[in-house]
Backbone as CSV, one residue per row, in Angstrom:
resi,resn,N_x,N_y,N_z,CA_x,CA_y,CA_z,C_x,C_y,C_z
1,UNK,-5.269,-32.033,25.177,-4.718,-31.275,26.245,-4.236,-29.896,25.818
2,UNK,-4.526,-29.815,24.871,-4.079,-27.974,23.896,-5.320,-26.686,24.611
3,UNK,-4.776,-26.289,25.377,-5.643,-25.328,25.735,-5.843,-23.872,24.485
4,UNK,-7.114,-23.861,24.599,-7.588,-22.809,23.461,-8.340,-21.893,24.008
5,UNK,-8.314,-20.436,23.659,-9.016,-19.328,23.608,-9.554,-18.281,22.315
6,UNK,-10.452,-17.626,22.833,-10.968,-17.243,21.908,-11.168,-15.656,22.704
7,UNK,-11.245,-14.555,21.741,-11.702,-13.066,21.829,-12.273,-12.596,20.429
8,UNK,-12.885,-11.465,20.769,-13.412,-10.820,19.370,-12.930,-9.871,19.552
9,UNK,-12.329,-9.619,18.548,-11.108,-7.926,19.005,-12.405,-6.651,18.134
10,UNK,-12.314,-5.514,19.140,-12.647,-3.908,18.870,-12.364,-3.090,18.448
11,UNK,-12.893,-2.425,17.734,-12.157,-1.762,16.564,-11.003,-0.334,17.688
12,UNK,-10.068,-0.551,17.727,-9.026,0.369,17.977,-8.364,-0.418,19.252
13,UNK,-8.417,-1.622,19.264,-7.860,-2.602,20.745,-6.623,-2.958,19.875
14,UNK,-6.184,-4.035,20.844,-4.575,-5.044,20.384,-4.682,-5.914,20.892
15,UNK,-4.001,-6.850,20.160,-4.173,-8.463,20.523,-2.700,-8.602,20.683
16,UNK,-1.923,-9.162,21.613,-0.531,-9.611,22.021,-0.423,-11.007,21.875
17,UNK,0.369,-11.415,21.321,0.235,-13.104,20.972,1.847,-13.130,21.528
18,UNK,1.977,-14.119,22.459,3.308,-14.297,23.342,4.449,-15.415,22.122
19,UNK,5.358,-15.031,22.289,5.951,-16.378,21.827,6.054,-17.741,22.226
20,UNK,5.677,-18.760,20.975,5.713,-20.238,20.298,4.264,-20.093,20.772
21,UNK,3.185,-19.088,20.427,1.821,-19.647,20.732,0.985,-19.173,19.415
22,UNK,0.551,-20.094,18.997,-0.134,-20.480,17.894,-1.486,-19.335,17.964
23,UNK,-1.678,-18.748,16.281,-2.488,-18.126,16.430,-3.539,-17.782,14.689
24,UNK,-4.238,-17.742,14.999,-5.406,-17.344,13.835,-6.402,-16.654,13.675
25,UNK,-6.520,-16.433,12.829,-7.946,-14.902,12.544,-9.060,-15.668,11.804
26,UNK,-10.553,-14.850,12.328,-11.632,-15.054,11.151,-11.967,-13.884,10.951
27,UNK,-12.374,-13.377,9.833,-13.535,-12.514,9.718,-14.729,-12.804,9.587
28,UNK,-15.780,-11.636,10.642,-17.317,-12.358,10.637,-17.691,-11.071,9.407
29,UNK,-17.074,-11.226,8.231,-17.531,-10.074,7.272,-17.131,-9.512,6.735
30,UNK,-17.330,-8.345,5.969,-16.478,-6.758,5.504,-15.649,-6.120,6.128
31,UNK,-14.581,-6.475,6.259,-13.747,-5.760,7.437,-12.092,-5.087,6.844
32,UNK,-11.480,-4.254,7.232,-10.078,-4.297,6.851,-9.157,-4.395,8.271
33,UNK,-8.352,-4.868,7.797,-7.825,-5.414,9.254,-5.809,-5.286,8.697
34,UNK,-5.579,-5.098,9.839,-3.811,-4.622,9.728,-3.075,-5.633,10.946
35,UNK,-2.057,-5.571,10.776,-1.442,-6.132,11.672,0.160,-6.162,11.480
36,UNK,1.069,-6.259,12.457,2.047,-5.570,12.918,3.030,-6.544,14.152
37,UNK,4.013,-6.896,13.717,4.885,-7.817,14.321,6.047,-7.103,15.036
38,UNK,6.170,-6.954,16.325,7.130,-6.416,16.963,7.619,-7.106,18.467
39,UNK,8.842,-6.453,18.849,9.627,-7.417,19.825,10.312,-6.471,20.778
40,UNK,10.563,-6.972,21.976,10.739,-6.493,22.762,12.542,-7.029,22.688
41,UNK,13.571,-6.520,23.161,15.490,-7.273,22.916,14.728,-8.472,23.770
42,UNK,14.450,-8.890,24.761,14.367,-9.782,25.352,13.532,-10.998,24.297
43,UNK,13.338,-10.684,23.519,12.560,-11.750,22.412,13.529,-12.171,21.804
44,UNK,14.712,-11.563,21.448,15.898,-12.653,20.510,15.960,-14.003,20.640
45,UNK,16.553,-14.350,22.022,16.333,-15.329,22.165,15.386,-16.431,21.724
46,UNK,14.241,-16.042,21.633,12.961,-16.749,21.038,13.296,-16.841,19.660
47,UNK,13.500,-15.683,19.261,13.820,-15.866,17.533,14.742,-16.714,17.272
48,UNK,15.477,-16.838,18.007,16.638,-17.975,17.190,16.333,-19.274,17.695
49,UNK,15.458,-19.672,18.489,15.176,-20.728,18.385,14.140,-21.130,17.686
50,UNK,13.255,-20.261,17.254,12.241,-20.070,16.187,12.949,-21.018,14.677
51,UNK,13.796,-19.913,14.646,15.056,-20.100,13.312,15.198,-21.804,13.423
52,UNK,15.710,-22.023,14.723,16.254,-23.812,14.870,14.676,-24.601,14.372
53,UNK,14.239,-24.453,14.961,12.705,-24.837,14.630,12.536,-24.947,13.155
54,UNK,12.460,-24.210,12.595,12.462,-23.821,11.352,13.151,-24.666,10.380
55,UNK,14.205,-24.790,10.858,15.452,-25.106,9.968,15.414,-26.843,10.383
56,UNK,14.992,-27.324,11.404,15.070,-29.106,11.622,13.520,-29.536,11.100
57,UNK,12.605,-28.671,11.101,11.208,-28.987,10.977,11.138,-29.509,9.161
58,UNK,10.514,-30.667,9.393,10.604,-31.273,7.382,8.908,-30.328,6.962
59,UNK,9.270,-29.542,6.393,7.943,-29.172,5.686,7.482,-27.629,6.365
60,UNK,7.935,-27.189,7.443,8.131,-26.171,8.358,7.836,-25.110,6.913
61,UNK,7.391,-23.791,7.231,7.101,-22.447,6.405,8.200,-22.220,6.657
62,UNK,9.018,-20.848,5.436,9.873,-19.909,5.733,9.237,-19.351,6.800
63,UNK,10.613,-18.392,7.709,10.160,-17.206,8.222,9.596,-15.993,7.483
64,UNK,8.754,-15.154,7.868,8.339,-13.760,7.066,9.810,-13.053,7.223
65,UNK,10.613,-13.158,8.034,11.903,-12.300,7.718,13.285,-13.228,8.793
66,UNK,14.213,-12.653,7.985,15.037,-13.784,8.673,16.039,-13.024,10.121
67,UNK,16.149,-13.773,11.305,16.896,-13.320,12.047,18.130,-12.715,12.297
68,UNK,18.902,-13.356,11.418,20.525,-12.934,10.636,20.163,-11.425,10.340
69,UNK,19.186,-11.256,9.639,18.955,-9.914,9.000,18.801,-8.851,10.446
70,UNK,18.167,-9.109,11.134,17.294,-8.387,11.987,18.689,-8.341,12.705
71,UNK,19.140,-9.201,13.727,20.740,-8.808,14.369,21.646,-8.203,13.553
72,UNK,21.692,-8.020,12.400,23.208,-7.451,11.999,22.567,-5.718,11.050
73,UNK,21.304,-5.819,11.368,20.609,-4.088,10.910,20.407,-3.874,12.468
74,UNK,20.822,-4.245,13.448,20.787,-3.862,14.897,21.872,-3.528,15.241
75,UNK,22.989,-4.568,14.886,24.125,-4.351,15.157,24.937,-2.829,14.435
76,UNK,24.301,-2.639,13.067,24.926,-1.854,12.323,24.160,-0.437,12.958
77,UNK,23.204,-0.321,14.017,22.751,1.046,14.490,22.991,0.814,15.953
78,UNK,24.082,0.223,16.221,24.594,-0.334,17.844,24.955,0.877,18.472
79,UNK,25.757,2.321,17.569,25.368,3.729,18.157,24.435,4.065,19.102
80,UNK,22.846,4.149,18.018,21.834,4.295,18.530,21.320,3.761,19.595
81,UNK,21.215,2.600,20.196,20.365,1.620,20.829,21.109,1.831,22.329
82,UNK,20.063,1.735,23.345,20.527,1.537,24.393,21.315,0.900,25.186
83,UNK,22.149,0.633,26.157,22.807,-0.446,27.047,22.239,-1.663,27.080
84,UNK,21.217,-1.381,27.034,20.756,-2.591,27.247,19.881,-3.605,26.505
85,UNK,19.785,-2.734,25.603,19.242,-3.473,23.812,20.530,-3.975,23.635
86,UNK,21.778,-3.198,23.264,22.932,-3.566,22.799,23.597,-4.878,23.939
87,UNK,23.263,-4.869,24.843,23.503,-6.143,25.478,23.030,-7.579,24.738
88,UNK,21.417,-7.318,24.540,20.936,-8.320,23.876,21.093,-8.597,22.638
89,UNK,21.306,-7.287,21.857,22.153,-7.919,20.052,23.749,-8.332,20.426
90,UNK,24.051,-7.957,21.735,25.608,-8.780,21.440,25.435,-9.957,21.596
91,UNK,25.014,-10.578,22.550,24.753,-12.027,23.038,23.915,-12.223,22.115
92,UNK,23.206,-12.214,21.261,22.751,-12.913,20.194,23.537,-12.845,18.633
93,UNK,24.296,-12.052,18.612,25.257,-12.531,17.889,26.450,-13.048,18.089
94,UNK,26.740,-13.305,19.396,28.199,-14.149,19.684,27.167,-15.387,19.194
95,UNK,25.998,-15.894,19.974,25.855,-16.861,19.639,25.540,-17.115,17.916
96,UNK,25.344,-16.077,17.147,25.074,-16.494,15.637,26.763,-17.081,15.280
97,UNK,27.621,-15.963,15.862,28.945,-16.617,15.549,29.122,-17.857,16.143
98,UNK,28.809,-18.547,16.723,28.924,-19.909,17.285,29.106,-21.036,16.354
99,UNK,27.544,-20.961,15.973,26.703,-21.701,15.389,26.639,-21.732,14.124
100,UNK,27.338,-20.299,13.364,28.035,-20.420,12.070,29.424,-20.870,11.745
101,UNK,30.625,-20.763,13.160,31.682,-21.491,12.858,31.553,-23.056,13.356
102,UNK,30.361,-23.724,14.070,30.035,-25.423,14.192,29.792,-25.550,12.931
103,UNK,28.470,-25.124,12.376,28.675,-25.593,10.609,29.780,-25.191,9.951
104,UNK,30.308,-24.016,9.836,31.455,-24.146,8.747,32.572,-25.187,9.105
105,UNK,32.899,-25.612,10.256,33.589,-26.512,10.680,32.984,-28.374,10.382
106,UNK,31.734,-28.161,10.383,30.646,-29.696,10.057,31.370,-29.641,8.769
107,UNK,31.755,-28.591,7.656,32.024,-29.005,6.512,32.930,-29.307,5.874
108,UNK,33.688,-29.359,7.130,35.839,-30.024,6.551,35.575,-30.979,6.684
């Protein structure tokens, strides 16, 4: 019941891969190929449940970069960023503070 698709990407196109959807490359050959991971504030959310995922899954990959990192180099240019980016790094770090004082508390 896993629905699957397929495209052959053109040289100067983009491929958007949505979040929790599984994805893979072939090459039919000689090719150089790049690629580039980016997010819209409305993706946090996804990331930290990514993170949970991650972290209950037995055998699960690291992340390529960790979320902690990414909210608190957001938070530290909270100047810069709009109303409404800065909406979404706050609410994603109240909730990191949450979820770091339930464990530090799991450990009394």
């Amino acid at each position: 019941g896993v629905r699957v698709c397929r495209l052959l990407q053109k040289p100067g196109t983009f491929v958007v891969t949505w979040p929790r959807a599984y994805h893979a490359g072939f090459s039919h050959g000689v090719n150089c190929a790049e690629s580039s991971n980016f997010a819209t504030p409305d993706w946090l959310p996804w990331g930290r449940q990514s993170v949970e995922i991650f972290r209950t899954t037995r055998g699960a990959r690291l992340p390529c970069f960790t979320h902690e990192l990414l909210l608190t180099t957001l938070a530290r240019k909270a100047a810069t960023l709009s109303a409404h980016i800065s909406s979404w790094v706050e609410s994603e770090l109240r909730s990191l503070v949450r979820e770091e004082e339930r464990l530090h508390a799991a450990l009394r």
